[in-house]
CHARMM-style PDB file with segment names, atoms N, HN, CA, C and O in Angstrom:
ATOM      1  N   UNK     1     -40.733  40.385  30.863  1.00  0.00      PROA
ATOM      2  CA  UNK     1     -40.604  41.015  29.571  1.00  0.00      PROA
ATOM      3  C   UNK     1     -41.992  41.467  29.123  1.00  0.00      PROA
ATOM      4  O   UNK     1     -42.907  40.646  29.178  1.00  0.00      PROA
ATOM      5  N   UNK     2     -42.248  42.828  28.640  1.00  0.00      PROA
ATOM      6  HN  UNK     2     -41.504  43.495  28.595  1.00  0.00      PROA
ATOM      7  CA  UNK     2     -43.558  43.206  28.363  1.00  0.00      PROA
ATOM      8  C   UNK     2     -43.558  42.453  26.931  1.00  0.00      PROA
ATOM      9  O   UNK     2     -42.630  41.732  26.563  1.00  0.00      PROA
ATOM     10  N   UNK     3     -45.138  42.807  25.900  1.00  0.00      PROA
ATOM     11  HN  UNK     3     -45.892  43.392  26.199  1.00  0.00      PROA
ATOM     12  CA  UNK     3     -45.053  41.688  24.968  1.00  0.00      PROA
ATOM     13  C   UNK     3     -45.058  43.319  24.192  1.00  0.00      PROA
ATOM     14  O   UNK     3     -45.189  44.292  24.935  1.00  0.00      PROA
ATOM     15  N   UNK     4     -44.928  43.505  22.866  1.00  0.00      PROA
ATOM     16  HN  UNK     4     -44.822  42.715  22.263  1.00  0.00      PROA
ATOM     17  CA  UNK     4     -44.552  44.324  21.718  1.00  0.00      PROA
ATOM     18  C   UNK     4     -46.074  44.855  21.397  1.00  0.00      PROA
ATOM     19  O   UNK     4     -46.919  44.175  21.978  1.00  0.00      PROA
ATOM     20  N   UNK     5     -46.337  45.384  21.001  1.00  0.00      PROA
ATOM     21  HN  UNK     5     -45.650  45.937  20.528  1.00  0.00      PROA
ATOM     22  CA  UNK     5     -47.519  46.315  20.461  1.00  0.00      PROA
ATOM     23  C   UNK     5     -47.987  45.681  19.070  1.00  0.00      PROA
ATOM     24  O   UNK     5     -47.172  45.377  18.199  1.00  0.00      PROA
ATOM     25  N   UNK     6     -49.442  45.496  18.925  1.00  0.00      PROA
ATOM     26  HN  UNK     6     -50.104  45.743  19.632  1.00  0.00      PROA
ATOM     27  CA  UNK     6     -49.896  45.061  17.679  1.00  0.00      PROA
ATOM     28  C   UNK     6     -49.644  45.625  16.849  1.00  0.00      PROA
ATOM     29  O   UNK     6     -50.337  46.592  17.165  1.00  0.00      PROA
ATOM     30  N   UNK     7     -49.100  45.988  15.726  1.00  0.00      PROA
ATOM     31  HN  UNK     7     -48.537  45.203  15.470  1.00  0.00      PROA
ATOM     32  CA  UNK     7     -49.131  46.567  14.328  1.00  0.00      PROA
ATOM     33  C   UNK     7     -50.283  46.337  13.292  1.00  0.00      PROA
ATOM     34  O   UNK     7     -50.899  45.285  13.462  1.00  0.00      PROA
ATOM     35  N   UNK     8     -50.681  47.116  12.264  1.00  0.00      PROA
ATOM     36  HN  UNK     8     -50.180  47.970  12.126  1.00  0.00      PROA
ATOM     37  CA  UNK     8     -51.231  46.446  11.251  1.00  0.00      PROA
ATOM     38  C   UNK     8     -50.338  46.381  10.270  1.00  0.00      PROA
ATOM     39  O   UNK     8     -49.302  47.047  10.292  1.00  0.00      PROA
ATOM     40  N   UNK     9     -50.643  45.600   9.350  1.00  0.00      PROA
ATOM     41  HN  UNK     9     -51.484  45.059   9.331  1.00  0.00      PROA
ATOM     42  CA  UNK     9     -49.322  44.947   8.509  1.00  0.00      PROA
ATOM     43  C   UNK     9     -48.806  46.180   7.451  1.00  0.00      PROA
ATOM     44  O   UNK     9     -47.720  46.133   6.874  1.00  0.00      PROA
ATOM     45  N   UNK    10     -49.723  47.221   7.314  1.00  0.00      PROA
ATOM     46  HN  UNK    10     -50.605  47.259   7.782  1.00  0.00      PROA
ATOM     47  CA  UNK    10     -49.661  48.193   6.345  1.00  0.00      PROA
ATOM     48  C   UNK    10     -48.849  49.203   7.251  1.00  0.00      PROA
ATOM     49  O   UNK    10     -48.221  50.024   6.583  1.00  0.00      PROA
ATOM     50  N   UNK    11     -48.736  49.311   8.429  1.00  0.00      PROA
ATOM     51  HN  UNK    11     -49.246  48.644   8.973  1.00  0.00      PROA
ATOM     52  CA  UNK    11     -48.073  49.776   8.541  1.00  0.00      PROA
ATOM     53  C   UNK    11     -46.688  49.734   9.020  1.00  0.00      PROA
ATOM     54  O   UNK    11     -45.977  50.635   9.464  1.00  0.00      PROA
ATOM     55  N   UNK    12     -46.506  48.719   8.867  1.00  0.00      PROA
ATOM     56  HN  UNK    12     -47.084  47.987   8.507  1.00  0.00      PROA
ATOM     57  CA  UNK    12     -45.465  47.877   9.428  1.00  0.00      PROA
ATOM     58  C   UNK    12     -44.432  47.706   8.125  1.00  0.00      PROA
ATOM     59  O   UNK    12     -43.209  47.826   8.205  1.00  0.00      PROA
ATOM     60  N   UNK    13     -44.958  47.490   7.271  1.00  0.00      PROA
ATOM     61  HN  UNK    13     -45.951  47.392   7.207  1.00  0.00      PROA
ATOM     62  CA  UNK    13     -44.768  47.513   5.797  1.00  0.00      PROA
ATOM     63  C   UNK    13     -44.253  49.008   5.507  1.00  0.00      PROA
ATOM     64  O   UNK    13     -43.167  48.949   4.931  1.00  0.00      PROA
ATOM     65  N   UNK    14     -44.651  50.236   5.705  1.00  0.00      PROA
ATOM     66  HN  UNK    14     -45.534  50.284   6.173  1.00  0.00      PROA
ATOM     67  CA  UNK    14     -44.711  51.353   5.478  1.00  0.00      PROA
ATOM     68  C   UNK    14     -43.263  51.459   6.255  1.00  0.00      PROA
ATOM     69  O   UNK    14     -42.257  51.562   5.554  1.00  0.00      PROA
ATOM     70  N   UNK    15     -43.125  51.435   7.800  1.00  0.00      PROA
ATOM     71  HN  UNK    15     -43.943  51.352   8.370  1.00  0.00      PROA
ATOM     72  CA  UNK    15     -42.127  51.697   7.872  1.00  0.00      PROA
ATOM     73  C   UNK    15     -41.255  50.725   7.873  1.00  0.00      PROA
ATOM     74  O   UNK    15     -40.431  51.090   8.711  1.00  0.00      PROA
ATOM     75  N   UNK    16     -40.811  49.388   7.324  1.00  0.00      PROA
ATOM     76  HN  UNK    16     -41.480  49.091   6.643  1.00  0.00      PROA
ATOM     77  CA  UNK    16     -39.875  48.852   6.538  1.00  0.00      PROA
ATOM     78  C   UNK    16     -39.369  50.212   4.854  1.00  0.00      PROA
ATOM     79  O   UNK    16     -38.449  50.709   4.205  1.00  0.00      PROA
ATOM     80  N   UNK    17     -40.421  50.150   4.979  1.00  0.00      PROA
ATOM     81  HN  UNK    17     -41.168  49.746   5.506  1.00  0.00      PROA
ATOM     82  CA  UNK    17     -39.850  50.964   3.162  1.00  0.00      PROA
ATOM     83  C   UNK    17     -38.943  52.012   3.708  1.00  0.00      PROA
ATOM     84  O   UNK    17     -37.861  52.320   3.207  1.00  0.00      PROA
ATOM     85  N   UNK    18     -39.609  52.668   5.053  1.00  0.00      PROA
ATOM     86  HN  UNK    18     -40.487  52.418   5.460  1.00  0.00      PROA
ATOM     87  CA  UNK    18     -38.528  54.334   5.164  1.00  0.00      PROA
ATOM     88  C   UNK    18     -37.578  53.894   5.547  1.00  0.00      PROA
ATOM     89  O   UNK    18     -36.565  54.485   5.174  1.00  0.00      PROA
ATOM     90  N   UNK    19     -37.393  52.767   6.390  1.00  0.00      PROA
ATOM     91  HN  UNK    19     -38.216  52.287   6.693  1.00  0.00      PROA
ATOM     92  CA  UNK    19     -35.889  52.240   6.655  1.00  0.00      PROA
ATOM     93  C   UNK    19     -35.063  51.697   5.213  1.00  0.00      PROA
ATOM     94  O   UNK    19     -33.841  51.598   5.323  1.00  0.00      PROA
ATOM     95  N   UNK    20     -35.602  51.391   4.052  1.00  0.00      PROA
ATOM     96  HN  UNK    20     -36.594  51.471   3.963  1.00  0.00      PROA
ATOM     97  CA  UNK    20     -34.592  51.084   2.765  1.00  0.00      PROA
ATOM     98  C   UNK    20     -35.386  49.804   2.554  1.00  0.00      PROA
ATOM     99  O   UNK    20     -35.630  49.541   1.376  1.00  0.00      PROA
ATOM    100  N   UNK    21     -35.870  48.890   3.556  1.00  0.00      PROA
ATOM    101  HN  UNK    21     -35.671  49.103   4.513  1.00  0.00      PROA
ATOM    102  CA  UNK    21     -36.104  47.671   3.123  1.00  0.00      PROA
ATOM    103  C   UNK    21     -37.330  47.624   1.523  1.00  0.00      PROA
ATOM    104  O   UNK    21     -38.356  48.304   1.547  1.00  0.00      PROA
ATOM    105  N   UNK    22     -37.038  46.892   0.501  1.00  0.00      PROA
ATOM    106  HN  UNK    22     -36.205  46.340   0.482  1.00  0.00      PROA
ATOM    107  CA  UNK    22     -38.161  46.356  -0.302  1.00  0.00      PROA
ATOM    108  C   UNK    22     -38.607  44.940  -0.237  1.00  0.00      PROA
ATOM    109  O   UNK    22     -38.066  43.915   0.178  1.00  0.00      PROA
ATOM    110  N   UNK    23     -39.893  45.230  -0.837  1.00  0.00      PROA
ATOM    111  HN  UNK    23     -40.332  46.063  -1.174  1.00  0.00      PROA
ATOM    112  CA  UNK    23     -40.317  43.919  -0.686  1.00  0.00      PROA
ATOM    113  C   UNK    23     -39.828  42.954  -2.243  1.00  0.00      PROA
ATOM    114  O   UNK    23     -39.621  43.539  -3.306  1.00  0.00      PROA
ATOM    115  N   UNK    24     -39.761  42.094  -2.155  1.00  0.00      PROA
ATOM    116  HN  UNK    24     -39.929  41.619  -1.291  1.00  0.00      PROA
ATOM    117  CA  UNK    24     -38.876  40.656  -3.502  1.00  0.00      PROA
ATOM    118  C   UNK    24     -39.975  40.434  -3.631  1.00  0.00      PROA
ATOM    119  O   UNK    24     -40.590  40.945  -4.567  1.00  0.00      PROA
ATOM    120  N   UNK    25     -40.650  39.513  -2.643  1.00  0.00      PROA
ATOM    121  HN  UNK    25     -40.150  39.098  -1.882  1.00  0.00      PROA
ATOM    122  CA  UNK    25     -41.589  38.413  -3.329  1.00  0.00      PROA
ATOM    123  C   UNK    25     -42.908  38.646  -2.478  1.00  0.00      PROA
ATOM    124  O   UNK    25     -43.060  39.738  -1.931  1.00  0.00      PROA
ATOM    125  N   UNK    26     -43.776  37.745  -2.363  1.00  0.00      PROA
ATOM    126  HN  UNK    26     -43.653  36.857  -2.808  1.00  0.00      PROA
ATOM    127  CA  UNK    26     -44.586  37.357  -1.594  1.00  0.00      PROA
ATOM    128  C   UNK    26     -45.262  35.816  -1.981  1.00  0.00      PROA
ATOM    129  O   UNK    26     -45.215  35.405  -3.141  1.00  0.00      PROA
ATOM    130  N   UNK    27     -45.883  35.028  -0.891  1.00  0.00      PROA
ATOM    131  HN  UNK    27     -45.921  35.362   0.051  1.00  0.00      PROA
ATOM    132  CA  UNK    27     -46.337  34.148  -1.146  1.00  0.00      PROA
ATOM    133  C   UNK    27     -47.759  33.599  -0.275  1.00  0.00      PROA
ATOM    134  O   UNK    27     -47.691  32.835   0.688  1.00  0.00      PROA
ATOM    135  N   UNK    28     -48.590  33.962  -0.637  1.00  0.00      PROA
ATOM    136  HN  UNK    28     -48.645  34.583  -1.419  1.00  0.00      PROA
ATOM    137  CA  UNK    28     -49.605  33.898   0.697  1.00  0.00      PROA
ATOM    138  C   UNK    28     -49.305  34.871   1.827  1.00  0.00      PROA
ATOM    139  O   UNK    28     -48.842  35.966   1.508  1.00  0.00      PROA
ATOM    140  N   UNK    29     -49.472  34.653   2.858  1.00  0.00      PROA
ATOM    141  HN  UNK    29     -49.848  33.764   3.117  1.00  0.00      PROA
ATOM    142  CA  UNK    29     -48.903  35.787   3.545  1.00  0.00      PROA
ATOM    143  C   UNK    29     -47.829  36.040   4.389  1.00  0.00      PROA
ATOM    144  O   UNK    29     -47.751  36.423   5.557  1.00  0.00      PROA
ATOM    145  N   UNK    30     -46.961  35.718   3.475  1.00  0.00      PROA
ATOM    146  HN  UNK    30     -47.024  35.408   2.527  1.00  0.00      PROA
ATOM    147  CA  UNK    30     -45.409  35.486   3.684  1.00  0.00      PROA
ATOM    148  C   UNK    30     -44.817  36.896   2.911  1.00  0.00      PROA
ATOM    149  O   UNK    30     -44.962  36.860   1.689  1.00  0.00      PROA
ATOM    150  N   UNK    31     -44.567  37.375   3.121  1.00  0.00      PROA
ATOM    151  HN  UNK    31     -44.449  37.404   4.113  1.00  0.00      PROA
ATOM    152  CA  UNK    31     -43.494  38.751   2.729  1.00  0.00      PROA
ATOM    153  C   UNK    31     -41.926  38.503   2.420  1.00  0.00      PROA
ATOM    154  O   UNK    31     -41.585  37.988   3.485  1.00  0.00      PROA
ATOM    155  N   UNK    32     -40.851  38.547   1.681  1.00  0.00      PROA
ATOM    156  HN  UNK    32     -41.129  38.965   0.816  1.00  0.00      PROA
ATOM    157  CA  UNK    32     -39.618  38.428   1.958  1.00  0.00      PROA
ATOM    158  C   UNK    32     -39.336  39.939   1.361  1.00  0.00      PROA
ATOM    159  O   UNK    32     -39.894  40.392   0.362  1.00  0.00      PROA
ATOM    160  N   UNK    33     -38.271  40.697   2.242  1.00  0.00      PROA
ATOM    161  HN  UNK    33     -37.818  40.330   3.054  1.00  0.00      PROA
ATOM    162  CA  UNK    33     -37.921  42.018   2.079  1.00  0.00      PROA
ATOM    163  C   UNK    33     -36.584  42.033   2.315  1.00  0.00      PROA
ATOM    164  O   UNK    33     -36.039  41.447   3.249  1.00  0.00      PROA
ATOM    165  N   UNK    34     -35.763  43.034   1.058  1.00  0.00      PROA
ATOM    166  HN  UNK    34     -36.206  43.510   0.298  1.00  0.00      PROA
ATOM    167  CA  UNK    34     -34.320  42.588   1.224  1.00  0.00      PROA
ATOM    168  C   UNK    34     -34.211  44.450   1.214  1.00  0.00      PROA
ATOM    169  O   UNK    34     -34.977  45.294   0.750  1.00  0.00      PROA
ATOM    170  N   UNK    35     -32.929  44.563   1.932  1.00  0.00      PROA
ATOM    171  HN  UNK    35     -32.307  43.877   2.309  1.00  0.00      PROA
ATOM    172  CA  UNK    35     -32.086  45.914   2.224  1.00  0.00      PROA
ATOM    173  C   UNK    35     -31.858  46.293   0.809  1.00  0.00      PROA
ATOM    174  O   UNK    35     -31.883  45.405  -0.042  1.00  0.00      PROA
ATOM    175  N   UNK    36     -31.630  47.572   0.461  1.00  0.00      PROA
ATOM    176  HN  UNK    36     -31.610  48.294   1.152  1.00  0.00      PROA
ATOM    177  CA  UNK    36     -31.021  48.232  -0.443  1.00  0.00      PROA
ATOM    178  C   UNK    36     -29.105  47.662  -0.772  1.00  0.00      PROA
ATOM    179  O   UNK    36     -28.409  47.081  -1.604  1.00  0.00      PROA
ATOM    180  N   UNK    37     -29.030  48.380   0.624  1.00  0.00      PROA
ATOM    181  HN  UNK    37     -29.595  48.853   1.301  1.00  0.00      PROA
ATOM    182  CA  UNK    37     -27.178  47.912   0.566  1.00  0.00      PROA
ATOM    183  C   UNK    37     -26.904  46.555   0.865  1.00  0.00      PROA
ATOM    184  O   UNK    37     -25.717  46.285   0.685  1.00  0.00      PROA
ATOM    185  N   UNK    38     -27.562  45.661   1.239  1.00  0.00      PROA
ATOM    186  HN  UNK    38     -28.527  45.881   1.386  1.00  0.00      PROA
ATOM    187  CA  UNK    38     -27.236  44.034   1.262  1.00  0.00      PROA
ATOM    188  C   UNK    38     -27.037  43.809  -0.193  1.00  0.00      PROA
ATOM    189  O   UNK    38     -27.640  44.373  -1.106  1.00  0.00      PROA
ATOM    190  N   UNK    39     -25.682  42.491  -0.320  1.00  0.00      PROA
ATOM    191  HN  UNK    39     -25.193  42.033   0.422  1.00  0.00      PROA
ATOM    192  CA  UNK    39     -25.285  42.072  -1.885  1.00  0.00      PROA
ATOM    193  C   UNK    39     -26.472  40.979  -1.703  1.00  0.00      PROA
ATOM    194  O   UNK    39     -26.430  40.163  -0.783  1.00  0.00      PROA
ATOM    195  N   UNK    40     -27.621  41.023  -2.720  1.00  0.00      PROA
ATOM    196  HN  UNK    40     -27.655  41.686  -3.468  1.00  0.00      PROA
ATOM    197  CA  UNK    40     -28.553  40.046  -2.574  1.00  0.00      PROA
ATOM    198  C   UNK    40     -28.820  39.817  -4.136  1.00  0.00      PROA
ATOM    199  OT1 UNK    40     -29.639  38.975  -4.505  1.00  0.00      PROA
TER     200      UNK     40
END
């Protein structure tokens, strides 16, 4: 199995948003990001 490509978190972040995801909270450097259409 090859291993995944480094990201930087900004952009990783960036494309969560174009897919719908937002970010809720954060806590240190913990992120929680919930879907648009999920009942949350």
């Amino acid at each position: 199995m090859t291993a995944l490509p480094a990201l930087r978190v900004r952009v990783a972040v960036k494309g969560l948003k174009k897919l719908g995801f937002e970010k809720v909270r954060q806590k240190g450097s913990h992120a929680i990001f919930h879907h648009w259409d999920k009942a949350r």
